[in-house]
C-alpha positions in Angstrom: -69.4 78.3 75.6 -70.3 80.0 79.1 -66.7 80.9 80.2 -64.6 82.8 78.0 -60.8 81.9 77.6 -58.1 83.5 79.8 -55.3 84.9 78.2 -51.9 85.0 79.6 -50.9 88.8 80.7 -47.4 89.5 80.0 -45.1 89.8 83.4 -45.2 92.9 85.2 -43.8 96.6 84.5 -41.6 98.3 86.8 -44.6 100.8 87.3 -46.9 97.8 89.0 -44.2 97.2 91.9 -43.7 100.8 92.4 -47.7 101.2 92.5 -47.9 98.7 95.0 -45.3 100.2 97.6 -47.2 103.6 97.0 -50.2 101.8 98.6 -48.5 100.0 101.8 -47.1 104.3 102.3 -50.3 105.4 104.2 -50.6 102.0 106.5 -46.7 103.4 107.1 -47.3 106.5 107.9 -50.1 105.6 110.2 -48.0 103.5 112.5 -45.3 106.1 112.8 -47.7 108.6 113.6 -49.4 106.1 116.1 -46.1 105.5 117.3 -45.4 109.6 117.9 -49.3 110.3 119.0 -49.8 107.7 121.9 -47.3 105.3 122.3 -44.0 107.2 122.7 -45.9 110.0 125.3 -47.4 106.9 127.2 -43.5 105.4 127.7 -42.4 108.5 128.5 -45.1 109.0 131.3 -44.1 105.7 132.7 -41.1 106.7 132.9 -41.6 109.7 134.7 -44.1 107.8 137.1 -41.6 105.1 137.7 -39.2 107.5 139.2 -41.3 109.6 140.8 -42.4 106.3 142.6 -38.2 104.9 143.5 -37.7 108.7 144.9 -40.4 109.0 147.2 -39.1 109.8 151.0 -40.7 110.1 154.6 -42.4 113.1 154.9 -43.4 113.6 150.9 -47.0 114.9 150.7 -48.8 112.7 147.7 -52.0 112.2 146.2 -53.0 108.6 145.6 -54.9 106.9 142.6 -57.8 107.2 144.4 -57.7 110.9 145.3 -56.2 110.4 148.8 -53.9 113.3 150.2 -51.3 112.4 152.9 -48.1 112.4 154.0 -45.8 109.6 153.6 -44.8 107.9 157.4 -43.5 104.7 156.4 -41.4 103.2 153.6 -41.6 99.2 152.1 -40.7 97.8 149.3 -44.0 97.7 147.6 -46.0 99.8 150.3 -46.1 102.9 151.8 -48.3 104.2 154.5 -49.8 107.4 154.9 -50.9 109.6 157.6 -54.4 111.1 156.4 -55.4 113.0 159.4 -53.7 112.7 163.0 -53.3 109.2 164.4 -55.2 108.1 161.3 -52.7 106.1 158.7 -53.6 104.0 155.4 -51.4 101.7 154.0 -51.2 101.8 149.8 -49.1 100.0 147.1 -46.8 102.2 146.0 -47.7 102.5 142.0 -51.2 103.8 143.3 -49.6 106.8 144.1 -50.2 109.3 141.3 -48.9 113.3 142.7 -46.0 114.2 144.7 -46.9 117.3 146.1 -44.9 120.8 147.0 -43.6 120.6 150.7 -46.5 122.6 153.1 -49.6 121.7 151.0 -50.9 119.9 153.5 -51.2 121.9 156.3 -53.8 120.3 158.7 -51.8 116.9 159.0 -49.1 117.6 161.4 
């Protein structure tokens, strides 16, 4: 005949289950060391961020997403606008901006 019979094995040992949760460990232990690597640092940097951005006041020197320095004139909501240079003012969402500065960094903005 071309195909051989199949014979029955007998059920499994307690050595094949033990076998097979030794191979689902390193799929484990790379999700927990995704988790520690980039996703817990990346919450905690949105946390930080999200403060940083409910604490900002008038007169706080920041550096927008963009690369923009200026000093905070106005407060919204979900805007804040800047002062760049004298009588010169920009008007950003407020999760663009990125720094808050040390007060007197800015010196030529008065």
């Amino acid at each position: 005949m071309l195909i051989k019979q199949a014979w029955a094995q007998a059920a499994g040992s307690a050595g094949g289950q033990g076998a097979d949760m030794i191979g689902l460990l390193p799929i484990v232990l790379m999700f927990v060391l995704l988790y520690f690597i980039m996703i817990r640092p990346q919450m905690k940097r949105a946390k930080e961020h999200k403060t940083m951005i409910e604490a900002l006041q008038k007169g706080d020197e920041v550096i927008t997403s963009g690369g923009v320095l200026g000093r905070i004139s106005k407060l919204s909501d979900n805007y804040v606008t800047l002062e760049i240079a004298d009588n010169v003012e920009v008007q950003v969402q407020r999760p663009a901006i990125q720094v808050l500065l040390p007060k007197g960094t800015l010196k030529s903005i008065q």
